[in-house]
C-alpha positions as CSV (number, residue, x, y, z in Angstrom):
1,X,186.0,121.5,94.5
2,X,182.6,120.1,93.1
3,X,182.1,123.6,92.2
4,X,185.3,123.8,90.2
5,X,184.5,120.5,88.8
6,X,181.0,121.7,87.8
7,X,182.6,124.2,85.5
8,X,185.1,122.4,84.2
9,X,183.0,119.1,82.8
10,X,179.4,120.5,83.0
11,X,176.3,119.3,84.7
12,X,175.9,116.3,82.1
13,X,178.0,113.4,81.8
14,X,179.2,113.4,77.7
15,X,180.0,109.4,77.8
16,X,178.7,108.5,74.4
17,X,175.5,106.2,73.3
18,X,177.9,105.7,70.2
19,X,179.2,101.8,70.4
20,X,181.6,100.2,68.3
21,X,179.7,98.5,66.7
22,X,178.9,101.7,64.9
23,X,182.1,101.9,63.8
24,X,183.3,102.0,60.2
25,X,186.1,99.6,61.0
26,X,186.3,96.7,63.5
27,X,187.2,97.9,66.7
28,X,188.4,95.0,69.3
29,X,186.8,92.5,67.0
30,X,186.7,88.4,67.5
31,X,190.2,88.3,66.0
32,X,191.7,90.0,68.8
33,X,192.5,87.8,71.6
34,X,189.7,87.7,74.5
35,X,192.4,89.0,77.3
36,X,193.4,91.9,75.2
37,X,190.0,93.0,74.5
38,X,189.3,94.7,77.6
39,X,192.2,96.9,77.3
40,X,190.7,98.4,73.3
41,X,187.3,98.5,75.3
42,X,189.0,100.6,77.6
43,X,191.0,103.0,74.9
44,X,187.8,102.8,72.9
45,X,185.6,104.2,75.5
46,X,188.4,107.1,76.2
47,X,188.8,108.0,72.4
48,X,184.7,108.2,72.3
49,X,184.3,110.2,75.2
50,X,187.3,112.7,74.0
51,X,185.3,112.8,70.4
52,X,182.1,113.5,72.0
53,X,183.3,116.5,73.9
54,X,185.1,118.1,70.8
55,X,181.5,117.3,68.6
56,X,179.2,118.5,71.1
57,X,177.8,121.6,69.3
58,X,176.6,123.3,72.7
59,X,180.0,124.1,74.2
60,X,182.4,127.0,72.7
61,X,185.7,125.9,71.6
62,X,187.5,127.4,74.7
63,X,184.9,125.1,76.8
64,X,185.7,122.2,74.9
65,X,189.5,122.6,75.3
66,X,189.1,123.5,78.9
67,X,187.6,119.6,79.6
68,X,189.8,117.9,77.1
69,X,193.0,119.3,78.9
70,X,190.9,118.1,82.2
71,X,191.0,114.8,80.7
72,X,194.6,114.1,79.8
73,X,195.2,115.4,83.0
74,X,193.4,112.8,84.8
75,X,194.9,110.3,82.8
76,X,197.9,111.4,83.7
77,X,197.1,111.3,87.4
78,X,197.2,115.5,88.1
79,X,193.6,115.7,88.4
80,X,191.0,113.5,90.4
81,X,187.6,112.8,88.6
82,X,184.7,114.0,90.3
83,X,182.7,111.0,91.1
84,X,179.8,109.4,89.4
85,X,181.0,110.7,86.1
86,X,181.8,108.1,83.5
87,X,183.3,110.3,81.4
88,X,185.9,111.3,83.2
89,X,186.7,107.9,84.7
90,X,187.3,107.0,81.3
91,X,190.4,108.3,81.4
92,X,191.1,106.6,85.1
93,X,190.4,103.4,83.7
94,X,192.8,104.3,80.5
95,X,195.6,105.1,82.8
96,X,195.4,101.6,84.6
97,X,195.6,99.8,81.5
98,X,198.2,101.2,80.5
99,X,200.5,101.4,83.3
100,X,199.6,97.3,84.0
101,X,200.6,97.0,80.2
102,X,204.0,99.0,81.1
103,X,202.6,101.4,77.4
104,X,203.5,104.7,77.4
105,X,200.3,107.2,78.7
106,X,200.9,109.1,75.3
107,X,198.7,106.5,73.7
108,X,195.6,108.1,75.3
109,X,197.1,112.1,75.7
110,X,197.9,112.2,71.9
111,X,194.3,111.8,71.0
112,X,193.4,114.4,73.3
113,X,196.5,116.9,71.2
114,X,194.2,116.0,68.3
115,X,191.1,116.7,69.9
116,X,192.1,119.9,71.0
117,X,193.1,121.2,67.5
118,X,189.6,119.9,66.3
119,X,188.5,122.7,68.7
120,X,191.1,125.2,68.0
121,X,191.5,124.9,64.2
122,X,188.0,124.4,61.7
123,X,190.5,125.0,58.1
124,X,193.6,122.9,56.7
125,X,196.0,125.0,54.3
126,X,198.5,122.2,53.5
127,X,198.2,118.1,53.3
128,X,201.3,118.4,55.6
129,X,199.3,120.0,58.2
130,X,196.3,117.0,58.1
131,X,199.1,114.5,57.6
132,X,200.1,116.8,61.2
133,X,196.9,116.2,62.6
134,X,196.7,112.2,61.9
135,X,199.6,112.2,63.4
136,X,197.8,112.5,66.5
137,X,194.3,111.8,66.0
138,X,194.6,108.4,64.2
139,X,198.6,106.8,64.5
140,X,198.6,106.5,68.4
141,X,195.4,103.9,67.7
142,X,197.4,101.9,65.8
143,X,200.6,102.0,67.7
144,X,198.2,101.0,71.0
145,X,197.6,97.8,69.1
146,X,200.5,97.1,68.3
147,X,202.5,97.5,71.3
148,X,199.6,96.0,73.6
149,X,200.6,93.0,71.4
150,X,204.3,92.9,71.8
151,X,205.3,94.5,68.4
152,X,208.1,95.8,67.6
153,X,209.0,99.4,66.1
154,X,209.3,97.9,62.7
155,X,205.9,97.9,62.7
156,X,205.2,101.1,63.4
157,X,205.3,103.0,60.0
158,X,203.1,100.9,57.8
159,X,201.1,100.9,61.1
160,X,201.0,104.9,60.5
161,X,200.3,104.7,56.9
162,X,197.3,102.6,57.0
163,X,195.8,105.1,60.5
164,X,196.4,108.1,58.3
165,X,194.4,106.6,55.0
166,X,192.1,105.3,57.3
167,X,191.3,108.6,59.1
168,X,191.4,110.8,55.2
169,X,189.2,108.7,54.1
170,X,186.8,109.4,57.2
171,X,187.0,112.7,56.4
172,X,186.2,112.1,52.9
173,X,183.0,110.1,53.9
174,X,181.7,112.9,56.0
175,X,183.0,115.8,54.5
176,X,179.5,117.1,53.9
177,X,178.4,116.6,57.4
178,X,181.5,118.1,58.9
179,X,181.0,121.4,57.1
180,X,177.1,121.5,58.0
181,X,177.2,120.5,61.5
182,X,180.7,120.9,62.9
183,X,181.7,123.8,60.4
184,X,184.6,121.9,60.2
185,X,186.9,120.7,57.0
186,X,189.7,118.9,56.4
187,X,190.2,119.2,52.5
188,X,192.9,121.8,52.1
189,X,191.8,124.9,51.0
190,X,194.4,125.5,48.1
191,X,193.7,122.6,46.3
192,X,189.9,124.0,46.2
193,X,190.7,127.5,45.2
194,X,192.9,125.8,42.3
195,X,189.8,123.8,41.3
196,X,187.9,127.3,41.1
197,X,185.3,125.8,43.8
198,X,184.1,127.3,47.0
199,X,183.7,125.4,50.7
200,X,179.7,125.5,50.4
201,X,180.2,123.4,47.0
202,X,181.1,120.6,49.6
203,X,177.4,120.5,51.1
204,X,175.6,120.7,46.9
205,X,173.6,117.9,46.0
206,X,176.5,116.3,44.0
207,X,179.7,117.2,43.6
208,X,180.8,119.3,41.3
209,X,184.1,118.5,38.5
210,X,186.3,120.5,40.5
211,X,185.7,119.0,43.5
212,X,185.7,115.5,42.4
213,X,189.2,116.7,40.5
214,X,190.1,117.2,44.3
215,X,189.1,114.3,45.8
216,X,191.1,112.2,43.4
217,X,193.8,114.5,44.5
218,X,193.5,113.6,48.2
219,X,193.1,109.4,47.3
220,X,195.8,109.4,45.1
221,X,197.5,110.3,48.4
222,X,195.6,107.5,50.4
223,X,196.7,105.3,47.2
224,X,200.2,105.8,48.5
225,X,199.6,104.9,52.2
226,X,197.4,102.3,50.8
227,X,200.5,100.6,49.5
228,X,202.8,101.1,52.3
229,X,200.2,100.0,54.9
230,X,200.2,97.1,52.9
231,X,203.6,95.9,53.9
232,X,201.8,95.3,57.7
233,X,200.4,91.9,58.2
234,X,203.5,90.8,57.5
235,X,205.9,92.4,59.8
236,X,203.5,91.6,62.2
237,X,204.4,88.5,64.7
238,X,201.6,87.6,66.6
239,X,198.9,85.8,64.8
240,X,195.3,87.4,65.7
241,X,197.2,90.9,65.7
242,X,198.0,89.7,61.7
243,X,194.6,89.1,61.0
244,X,193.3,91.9,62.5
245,X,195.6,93.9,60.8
246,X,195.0,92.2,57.1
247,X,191.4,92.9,57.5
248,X,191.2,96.5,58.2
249,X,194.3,97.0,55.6
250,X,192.0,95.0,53.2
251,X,188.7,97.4,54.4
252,X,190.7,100.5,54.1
253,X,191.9,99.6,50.3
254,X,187.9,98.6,49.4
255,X,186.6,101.7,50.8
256,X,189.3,103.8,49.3
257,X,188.5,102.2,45.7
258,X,184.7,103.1,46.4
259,X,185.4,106.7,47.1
260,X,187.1,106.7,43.8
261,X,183.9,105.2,41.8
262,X,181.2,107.0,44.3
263,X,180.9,110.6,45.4
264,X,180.2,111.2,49.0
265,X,178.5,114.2,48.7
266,X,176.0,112.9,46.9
267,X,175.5,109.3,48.7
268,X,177.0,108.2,52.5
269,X,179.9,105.8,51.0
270,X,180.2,103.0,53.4
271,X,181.7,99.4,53.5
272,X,178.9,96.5,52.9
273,X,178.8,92.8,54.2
274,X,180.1,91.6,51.3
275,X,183.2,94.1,51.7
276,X,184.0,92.7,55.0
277,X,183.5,88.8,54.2
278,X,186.0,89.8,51.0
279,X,188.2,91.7,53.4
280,X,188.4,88.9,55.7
281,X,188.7,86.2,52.9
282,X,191.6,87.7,51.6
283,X,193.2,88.2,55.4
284,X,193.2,84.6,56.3
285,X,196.4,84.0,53.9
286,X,198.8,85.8,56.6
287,X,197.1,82.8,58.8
288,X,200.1,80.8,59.6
């Protein structure tokens, strides 16, 4: 068995020195009530670990697919974690919090669907087939908050909306970095070749008309999740969930509107202080 396990997850434990702090967005923030926190500490810490294996540039894809599958099984209790290894105890902690919780186990195994096409599939063809792929990497996030808090299904497609913009325009800050490091892109590949521009004009100095003609392309898009996510603070019934959820709607609109003035090929385009204290000014009128 130890043998077996040794193949499967490696010699070195992958759990991540990334925090969320590091975060673009709040993750478990003061808004969110102290006895909930623990349980998006918990999801957190499975979500990291999952990214980390998918991003580590020393394992093949089939080696990376072979521990993420490891991983949902263990959370869904078909596979015992070797001991000592955080990493996969991650997903043994996940599976307690949500069973206590009564939340489906989906939560954390649809992360790991997303994960697993990270390390299958490096191209995107079609906005339908990202708008595929947030469906797994970024919704279920949303929908853990939401449900951890009691909300109801009416909830749940603004909810969408605002993880899907939220995860685009990720991609869209690192969209450089991606290509270089992970040879990995997310802008569909049609909209480039009808721009007459080629993948290595994503990693240029600056970006180039066609590819900024394409990038409005992809936030005129986010514009429209923008605006349904927007209908979310106020479906939503409990009050620290509302806030939390009017913040990150109000961060995911700012950033969007900065990726339309800046280009982030040229410059890392990030949220400031100022952004946040505006995002959480304007939150605080869903406090009631």
């Amino acid at each position: 068995m130890a043998q077996e396990d040794a193949q499967i997850w490696g010699k070195q434990d992958v759990s991540s020195s990334k925090g969320m702090k590091d975060e673009n967005f709040p993750v478990g923030s003061f808004l969110i009530s102290p006895g909930h926190r623990p349980a998006v500490h918990a999801y957190y810490r499975f979500a990291r670990v999952a990214d980390d294996m998918v991003d580590n540039t020393r394992l093949s894809p089939a080696q990376k697919v072979v521990r993420l599958k490891a991983l949902r099984e263990v959370l869904h209790g078909e596979r015992k974690p070797p001991p000592g290894r955080a990493d996969a105890w991650s997903a043994v902690i996940l599976r307690t919090v949500l069973q206590e919780r009564n939340l489906p186990l989906e939560l954390g195994s649809d992360l790991i669907t997303a994960f697993i096409m990270d390390a299958e599939k490096t191209r995107y063809e079609h906005w339908s087939e990202l708008l595929h792929y947030c469906r797994y990497s970024a919704n279920p996030v949303g929908r853990f908050l939401l449900m951890l808090h009691g909300e109801g299904e009416e909830t749940f497609g603004p909810s969408d909306a605002l993880c899907t913009a939220l995860q685009i325009v990720n991609h869209m800050q690192d969209v450089s970095s991606d290509l270089k490091q992970l040879n990995r892109c997310y802008v569909p590949l049609p909209w480039l070749q009808e721009e007459n521009v080629r993948l290595k004009d994503l990693i240029l100095a600056r970006s180039k008309p066609g590819v900024r003609r394409v990038f409005d392309r992809m936030l005129a898009h986010v514009d429209a999740l923008n605006e349904e996510a927007a209908r979310l603070p106020a479906l939503v019934k409990d009050r620290r969930m509302r806030l939390e959820a009017a913040v990150i709607v109000a961060l995911c609109r700012r950033l969007t509107e900065r990726l339309h003035r800046q280009d982030p090929i040229a410059e890392r385009v990030a949220l400031t202080k100022s952004d946040g204290l505006r995002a959480l000014g304007w939150a605080m009128r869903y406090l009631r």
